[in-house]
The first five atom37 places (N, CA, C, CB, O) and aatype in JSON, in Angstrom:
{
  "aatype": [20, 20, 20, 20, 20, 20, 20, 20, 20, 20, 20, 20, 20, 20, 20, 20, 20, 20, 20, 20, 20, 20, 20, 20, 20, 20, 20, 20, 20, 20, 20, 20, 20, 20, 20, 20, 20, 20, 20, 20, 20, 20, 20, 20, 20, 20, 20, 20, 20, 20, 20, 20, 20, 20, 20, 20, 20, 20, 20, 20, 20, 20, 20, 20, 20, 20, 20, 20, 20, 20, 20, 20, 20, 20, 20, 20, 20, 20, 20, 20, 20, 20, 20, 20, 20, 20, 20, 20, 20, 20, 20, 20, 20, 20, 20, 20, 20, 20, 20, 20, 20, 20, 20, 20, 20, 20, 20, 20, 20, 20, 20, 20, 20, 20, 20, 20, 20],
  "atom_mask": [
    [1, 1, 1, 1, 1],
    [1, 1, 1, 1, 1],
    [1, 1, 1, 1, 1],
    [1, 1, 1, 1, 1],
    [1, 1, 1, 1, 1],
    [1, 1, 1, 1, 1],
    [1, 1, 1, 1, 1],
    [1, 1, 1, 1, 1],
    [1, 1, 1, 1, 1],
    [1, 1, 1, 1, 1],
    [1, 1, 1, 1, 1],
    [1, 1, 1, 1, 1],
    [1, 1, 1, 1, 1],
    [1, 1, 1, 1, 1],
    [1, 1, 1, 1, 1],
    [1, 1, 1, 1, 1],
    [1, 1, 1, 1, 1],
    [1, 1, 1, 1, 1],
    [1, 1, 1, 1, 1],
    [1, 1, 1, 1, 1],
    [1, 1, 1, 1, 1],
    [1, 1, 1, 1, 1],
    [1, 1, 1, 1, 1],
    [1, 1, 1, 1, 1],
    [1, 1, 1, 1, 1],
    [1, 1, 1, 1, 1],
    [1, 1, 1, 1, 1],
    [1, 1, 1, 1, 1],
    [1, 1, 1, 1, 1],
    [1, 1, 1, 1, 1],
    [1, 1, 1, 1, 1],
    [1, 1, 1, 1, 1],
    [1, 1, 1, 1, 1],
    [1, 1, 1, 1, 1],
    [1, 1, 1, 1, 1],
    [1, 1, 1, 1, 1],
    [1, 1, 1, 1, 1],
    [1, 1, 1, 1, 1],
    [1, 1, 1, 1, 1],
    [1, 1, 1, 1, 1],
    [1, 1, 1, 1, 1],
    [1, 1, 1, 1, 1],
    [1, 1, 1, 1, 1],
    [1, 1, 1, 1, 1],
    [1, 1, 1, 1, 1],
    [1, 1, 1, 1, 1],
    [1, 1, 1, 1, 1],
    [1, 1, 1, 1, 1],
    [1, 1, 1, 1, 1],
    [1, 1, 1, 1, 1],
    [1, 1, 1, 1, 1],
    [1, 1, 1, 1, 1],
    [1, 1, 1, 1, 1],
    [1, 1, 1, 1, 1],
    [1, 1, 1, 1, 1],
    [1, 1, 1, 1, 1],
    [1, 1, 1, 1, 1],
    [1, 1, 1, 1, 1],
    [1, 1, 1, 1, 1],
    [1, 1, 1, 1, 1],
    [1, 1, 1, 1, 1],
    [1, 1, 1, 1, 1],
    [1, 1, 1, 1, 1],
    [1, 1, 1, 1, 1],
    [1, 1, 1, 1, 1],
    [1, 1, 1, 1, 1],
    [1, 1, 1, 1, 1],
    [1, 1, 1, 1, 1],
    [1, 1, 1, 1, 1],
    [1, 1, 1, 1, 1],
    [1, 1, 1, 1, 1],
    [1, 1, 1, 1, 1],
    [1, 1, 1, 1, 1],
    [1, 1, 1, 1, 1],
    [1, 1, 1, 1, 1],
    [1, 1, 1, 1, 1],
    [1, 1, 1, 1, 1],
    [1, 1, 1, 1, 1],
    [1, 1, 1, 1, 1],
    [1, 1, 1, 1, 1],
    [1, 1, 1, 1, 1],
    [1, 1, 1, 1, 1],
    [1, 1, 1, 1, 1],
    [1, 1, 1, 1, 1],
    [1, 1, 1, 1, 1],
    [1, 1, 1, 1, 1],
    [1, 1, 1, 1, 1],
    [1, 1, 1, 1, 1],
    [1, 1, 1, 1, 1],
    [1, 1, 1, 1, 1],
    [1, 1, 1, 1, 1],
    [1, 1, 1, 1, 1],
    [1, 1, 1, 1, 1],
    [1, 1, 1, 1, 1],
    [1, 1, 1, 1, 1],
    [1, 1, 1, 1, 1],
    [1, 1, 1, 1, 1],
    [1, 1, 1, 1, 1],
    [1, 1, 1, 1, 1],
    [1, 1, 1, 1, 1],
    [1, 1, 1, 1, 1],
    [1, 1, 1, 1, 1],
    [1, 1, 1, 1, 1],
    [1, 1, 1, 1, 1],
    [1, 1, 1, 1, 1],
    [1, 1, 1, 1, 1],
    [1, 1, 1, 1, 1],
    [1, 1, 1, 1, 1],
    [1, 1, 1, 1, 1],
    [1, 1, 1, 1, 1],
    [1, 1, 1, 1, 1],
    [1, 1, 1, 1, 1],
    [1, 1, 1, 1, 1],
    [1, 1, 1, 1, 1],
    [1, 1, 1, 1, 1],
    [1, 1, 1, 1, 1],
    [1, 1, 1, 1, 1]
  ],
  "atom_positions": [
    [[17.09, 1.78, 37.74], [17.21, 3.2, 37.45], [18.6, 3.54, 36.94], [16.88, 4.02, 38.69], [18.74, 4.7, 36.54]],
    [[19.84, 2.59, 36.87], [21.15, 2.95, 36.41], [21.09, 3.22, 34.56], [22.24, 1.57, 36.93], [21.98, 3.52, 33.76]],
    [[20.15, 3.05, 34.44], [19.79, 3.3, 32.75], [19.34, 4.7, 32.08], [18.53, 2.37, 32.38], [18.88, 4.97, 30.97]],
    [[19.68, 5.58, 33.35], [18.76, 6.51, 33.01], [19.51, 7.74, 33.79], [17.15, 6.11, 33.47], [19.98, 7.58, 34.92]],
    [[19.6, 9.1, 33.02], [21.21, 9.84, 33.45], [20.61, 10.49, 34.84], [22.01, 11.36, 32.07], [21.38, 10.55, 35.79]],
    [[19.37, 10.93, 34.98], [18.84, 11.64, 36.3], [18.15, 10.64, 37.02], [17.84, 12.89, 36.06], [17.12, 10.07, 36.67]],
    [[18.83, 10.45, 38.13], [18.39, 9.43, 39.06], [17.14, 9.59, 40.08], [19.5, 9.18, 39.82], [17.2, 10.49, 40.91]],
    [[16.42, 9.03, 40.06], [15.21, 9.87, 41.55], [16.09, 9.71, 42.79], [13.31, 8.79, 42.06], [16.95, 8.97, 43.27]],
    [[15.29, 11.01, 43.1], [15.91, 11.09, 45.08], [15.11, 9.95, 45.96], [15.34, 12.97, 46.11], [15.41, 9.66, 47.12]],
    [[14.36, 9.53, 45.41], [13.34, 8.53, 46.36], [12.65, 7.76, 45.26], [12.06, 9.41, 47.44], [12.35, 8.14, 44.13]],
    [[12.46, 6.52, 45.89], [11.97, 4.92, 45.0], [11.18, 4.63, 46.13], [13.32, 3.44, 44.54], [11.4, 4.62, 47.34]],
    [[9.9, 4.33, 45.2], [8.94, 3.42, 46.67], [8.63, 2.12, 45.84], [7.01, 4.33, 47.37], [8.73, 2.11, 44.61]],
    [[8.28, 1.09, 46.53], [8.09, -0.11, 46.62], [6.4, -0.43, 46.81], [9.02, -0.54, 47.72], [5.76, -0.08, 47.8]],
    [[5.85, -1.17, 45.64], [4.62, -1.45, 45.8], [4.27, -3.1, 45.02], [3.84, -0.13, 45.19], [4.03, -3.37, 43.84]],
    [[4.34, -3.88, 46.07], [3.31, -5.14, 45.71], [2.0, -5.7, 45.47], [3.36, -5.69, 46.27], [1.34, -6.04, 46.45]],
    [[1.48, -5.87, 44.18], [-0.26, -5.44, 44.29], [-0.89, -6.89, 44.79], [-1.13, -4.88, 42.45], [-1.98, -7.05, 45.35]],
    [[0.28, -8.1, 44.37], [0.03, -9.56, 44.69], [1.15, -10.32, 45.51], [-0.15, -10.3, 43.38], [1.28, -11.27, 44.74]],
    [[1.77, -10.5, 46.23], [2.57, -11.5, 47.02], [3.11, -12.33, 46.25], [1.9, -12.22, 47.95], [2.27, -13.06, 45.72]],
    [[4.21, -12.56, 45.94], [4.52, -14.11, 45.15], [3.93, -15.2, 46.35], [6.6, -14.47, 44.78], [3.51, -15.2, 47.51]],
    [[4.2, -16.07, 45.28], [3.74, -17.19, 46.25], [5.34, -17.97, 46.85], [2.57, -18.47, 45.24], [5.43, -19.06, 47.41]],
    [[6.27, -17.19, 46.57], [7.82, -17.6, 46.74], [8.78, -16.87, 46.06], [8.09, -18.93, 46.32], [8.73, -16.68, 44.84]],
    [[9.89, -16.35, 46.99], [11.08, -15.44, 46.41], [10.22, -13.86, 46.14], [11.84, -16.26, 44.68], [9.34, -13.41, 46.87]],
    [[10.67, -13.32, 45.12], [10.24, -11.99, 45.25], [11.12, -11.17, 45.82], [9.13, -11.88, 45.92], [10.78, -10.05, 45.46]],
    [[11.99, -11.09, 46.45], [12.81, -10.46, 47.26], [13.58, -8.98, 46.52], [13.83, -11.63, 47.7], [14.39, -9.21, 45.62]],
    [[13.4, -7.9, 46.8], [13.72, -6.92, 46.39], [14.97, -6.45, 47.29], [12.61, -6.15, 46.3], [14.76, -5.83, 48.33]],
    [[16.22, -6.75, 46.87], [17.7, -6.83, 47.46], [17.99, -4.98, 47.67], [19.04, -7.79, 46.06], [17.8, -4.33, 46.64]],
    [[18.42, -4.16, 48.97], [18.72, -2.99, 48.94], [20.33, -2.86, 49.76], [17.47, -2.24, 49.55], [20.64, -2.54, 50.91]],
    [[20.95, -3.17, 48.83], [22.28, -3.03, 49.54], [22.71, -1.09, 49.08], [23.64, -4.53, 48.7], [22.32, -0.38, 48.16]],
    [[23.96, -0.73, 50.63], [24.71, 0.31, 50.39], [25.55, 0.09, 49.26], [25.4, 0.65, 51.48], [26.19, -0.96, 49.14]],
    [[25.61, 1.17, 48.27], [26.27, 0.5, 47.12], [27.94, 1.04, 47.33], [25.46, 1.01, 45.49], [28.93, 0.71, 46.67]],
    [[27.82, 2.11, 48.61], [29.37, 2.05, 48.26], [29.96, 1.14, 49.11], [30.14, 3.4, 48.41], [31.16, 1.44, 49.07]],
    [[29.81, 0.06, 49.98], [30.14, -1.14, 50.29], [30.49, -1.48, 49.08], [29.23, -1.92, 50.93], [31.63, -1.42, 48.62]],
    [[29.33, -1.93, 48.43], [29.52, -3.0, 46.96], [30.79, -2.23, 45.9], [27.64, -3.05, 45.82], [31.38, -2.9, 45.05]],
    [[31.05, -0.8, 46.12], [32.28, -0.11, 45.12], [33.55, -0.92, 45.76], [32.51, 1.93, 45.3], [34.22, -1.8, 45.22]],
    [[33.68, -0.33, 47.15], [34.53, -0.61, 47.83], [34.9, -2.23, 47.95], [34.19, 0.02, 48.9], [36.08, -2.52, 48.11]],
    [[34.17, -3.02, 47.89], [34.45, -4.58, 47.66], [34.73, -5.21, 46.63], [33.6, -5.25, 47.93], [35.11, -6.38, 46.6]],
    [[34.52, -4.26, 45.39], [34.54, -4.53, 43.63], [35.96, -3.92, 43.66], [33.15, -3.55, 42.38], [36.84, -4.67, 43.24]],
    [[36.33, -2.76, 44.06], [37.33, -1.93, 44.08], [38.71, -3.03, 44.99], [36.69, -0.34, 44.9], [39.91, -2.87, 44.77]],
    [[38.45, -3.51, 45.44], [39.54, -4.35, 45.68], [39.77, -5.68, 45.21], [39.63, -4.43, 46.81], [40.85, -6.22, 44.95]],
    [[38.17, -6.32, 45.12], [38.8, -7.79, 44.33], [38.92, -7.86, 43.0], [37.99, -9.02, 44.52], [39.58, -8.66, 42.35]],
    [[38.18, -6.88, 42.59], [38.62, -6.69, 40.68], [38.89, -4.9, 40.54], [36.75, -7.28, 39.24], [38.09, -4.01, 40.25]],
    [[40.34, -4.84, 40.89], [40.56, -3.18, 40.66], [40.55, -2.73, 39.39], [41.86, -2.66, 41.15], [40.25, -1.56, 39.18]],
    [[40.94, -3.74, 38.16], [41.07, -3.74, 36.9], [39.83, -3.11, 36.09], [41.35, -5.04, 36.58], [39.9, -2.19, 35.28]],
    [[38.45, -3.97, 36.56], [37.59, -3.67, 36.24], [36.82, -2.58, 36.59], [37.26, -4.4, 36.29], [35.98, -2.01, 35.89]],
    [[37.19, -2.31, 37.82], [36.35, -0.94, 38.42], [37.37, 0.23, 37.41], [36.52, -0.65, 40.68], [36.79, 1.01, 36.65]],
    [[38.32, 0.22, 37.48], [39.0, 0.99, 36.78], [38.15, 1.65, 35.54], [40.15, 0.21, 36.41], [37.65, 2.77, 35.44]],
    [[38.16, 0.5, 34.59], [37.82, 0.31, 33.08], [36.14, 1.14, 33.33], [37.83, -1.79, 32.43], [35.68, 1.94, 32.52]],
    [[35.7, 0.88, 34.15], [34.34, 1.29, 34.13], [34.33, 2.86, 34.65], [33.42, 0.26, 35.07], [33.57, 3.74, 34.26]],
    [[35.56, 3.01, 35.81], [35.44, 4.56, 35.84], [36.17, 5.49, 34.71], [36.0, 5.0, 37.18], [36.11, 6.72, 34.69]],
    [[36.78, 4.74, 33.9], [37.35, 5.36, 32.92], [36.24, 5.47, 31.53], [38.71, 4.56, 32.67], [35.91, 6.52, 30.98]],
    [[35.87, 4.29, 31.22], [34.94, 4.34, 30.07], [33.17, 4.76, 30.28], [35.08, 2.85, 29.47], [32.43, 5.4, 29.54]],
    [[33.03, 4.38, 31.04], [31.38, 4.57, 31.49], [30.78, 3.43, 30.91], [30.52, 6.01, 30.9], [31.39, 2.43, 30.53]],
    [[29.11, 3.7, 30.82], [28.92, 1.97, 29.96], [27.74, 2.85, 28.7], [27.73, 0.07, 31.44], [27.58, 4.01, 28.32]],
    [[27.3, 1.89, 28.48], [26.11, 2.25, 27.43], [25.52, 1.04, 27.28], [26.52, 2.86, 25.93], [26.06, -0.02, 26.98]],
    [[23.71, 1.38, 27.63], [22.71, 0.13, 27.51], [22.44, 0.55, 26.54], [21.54, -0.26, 28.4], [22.61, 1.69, 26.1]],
    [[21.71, -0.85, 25.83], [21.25, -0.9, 24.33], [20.18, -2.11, 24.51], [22.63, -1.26, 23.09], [20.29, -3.14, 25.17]],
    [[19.12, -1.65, 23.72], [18.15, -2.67, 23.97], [17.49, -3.09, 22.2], [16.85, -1.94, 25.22], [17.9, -2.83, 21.07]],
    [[16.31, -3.83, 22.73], [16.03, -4.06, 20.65], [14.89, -3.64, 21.04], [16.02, -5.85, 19.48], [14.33, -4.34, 21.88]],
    [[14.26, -2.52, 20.63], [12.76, -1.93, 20.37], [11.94, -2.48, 18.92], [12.93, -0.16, 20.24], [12.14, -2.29, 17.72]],
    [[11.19, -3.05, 19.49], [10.27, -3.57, 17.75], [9.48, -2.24, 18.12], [8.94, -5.58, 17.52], [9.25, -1.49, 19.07]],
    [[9.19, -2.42, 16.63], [7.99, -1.49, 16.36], [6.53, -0.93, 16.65], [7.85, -1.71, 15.65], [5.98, 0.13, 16.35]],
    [[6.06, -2.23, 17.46], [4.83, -2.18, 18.52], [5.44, -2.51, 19.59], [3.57, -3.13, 18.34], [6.53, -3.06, 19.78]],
    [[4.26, -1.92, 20.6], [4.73, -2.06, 22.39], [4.88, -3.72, 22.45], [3.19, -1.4, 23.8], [4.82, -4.26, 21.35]],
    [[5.0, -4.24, 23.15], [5.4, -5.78, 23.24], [5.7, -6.18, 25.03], [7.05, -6.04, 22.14], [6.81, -6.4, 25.51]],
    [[4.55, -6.19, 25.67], [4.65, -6.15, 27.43], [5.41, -7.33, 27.63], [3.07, -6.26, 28.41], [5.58, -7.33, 28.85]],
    [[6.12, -8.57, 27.05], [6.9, -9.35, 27.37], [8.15, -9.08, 27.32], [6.7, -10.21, 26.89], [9.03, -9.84, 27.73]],
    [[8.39, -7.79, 26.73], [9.81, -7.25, 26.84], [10.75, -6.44, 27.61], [9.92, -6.8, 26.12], [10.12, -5.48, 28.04]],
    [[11.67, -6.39, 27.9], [11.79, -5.39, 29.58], [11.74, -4.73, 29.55], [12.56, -5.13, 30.48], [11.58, -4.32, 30.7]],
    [[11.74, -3.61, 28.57], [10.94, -1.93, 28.46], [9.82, -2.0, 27.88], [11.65, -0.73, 27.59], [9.05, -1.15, 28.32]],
    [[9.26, -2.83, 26.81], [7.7, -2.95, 26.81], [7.41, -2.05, 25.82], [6.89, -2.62, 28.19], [6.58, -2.35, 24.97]],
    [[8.1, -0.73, 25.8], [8.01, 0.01, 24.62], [8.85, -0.51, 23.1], [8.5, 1.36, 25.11], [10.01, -0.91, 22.95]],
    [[7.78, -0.3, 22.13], [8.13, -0.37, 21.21], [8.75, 1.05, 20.64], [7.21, -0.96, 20.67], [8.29, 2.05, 21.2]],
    [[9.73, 1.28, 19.6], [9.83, 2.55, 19.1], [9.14, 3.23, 18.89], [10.22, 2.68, 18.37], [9.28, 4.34, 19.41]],
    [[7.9, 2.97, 17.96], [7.41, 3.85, 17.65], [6.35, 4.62, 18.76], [6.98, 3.41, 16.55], [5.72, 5.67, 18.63]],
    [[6.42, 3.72, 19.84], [5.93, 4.57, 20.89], [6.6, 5.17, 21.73], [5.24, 4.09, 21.53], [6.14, 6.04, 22.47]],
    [[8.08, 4.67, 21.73], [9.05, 5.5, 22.56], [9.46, 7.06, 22.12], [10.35, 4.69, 22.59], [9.83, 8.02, 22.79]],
    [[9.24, 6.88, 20.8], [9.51, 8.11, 20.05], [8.26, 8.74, 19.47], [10.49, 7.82, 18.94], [8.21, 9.64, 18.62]],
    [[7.49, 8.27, 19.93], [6.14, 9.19, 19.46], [5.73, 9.67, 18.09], [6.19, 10.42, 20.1], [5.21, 10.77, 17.88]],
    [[6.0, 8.73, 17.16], [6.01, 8.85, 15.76], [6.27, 7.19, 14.88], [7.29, 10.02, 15.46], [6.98, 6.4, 15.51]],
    [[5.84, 6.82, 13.79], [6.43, 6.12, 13.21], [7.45, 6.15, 12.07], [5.73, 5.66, 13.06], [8.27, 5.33, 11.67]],
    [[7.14, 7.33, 11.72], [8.64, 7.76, 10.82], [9.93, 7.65, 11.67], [8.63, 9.49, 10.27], [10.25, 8.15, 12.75]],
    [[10.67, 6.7, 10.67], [11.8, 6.75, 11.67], [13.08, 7.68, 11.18], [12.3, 5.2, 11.92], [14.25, 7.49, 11.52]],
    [[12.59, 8.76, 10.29], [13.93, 9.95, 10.57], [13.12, 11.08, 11.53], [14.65, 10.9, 8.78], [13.52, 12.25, 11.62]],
    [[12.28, 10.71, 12.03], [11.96, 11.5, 12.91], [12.09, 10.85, 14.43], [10.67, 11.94, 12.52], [12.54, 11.48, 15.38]],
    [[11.69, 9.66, 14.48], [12.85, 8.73, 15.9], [14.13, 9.26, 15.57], [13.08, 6.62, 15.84], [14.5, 9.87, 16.57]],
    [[14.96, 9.35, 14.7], [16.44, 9.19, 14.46], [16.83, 10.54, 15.22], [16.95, 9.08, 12.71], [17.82, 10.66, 15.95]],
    [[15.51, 11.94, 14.8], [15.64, 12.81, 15.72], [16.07, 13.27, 16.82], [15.17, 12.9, 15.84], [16.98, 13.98, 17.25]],
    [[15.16, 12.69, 17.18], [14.37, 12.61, 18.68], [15.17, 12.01, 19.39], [13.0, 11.86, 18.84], [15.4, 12.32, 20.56]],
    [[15.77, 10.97, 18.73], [16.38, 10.04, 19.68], [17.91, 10.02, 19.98], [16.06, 8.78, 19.22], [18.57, 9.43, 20.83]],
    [[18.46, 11.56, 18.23], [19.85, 12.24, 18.45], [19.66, 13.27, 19.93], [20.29, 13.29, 16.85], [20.52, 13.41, 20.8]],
    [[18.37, 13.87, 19.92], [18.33, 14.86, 21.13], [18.9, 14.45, 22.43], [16.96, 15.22, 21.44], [19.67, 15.03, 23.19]],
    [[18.24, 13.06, 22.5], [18.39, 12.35, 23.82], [19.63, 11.97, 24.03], [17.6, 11.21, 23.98], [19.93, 11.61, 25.17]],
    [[20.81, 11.94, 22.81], [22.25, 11.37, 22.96], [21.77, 9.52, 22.83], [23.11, 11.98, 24.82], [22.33, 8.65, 23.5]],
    [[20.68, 9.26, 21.87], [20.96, 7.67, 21.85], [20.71, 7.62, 20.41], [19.91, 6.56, 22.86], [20.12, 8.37, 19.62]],
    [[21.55, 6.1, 20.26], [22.09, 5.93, 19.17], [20.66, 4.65, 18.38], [23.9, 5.37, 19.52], [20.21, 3.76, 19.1]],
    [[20.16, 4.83, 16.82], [19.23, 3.57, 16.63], [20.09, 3.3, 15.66], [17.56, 3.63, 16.27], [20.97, 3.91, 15.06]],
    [[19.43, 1.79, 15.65], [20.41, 1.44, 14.2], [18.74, -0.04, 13.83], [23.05, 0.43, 14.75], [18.2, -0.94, 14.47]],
    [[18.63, 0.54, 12.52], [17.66, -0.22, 12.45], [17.83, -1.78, 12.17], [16.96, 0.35, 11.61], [18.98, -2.12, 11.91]],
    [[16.94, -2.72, 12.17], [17.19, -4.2, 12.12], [15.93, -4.39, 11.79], [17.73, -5.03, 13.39], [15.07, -4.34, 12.67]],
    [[15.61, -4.63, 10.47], [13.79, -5.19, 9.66], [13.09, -3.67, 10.72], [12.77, -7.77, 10.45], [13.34, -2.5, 10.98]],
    [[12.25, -4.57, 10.96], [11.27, -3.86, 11.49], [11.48, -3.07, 13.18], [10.14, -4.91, 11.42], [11.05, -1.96, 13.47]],
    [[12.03, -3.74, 13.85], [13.1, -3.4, 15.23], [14.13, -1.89, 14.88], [14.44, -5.07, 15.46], [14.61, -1.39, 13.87]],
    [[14.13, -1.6, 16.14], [15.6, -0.38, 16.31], [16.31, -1.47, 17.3], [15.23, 1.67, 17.32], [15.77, -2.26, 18.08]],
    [[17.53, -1.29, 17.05], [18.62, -1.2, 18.31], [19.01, 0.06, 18.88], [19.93, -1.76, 17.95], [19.82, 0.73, 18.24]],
    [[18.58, 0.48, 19.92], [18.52, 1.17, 20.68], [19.65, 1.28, 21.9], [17.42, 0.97, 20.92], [19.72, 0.65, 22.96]],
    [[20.54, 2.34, 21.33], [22.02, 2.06, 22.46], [21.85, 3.6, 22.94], [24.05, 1.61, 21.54], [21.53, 4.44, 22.09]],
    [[22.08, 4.05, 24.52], [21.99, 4.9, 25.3], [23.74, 5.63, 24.99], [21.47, 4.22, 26.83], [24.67, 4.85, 24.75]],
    [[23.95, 6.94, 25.03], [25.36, 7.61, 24.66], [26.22, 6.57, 26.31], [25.29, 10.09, 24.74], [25.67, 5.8, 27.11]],
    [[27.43, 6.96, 26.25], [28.15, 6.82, 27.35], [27.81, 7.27, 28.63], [29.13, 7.24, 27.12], [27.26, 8.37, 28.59]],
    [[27.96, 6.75, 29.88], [27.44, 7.48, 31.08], [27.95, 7.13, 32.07], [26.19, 7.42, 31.34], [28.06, 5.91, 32.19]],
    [[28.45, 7.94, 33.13], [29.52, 7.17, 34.28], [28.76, 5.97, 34.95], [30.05, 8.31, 35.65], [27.61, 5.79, 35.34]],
    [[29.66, 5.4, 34.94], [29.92, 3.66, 35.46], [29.16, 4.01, 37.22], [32.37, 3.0, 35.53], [28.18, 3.47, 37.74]],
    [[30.02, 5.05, 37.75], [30.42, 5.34, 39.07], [29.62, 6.19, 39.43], [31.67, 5.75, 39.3], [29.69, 6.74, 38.33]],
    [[28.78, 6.93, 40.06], [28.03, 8.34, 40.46], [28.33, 8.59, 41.81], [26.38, 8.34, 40.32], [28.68, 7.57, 42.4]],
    [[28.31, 9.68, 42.53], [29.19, 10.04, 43.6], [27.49, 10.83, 43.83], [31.05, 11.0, 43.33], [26.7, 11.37, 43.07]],
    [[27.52, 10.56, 45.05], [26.22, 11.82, 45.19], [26.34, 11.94, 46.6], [24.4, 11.39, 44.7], [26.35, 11.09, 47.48]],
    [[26.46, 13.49, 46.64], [26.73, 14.16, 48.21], [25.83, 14.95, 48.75], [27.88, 15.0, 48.34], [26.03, 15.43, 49.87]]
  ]
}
């Protein structure tokens, strides 16, 4: 969910099959994990509360379920014209840059860090 600027208040967990090994869905306190990043690499926590990050992914043009969003553009953007993705996808603050038939798909800047009280 760090990919995405409104976070849910609640995540549930659903297994429809068991692995048959591993599987393990890791839930650590993450401000432990700040606070432990924050001292053995201060440099880097720095850089990240200063810059924020930005994901970018490669959207082909059809959905494609072997891919880790699975959406293709033209279904992410609900159109196949792509000055109308280019739209749609200025609204959202993300950036495409086309490649053949693919978008590269980069998310605007977004804090590294989130504080929630």
């Amino acid at each position: 969910m760090a990919y995405v600027p409104d976070f849910p208040t609640k995540l549930f967990f659903f297994c429809d099959e068991e692995p048959g090994a591993g599987g393990e869905t890791p839930i650590v306190l993450s401000h432990i994990i700040y606070d432990k990043m924050k001292e053995k690499h201060p440099e880097f926590v720095a850089k990240l509360e200063e810059h924020g990050l930005t994901y970018s992914d490669i959207a082909h043009d059809e959905n494609d379920s072997s891919t880790f969003s699975g959406n293709g553009w033209k279904s992410a953007f609900k159109t196949d014209d792509r000055k109308v993705a280019e739209e749609r996808a200025a609204k959202l603050g993300v950036k495409l840059e086309w490649i053949g038939n693919a978008a590269k798909v980069t998310s605007a800047a977004m804090p590294a860090i989130r504080t929630v009280e």
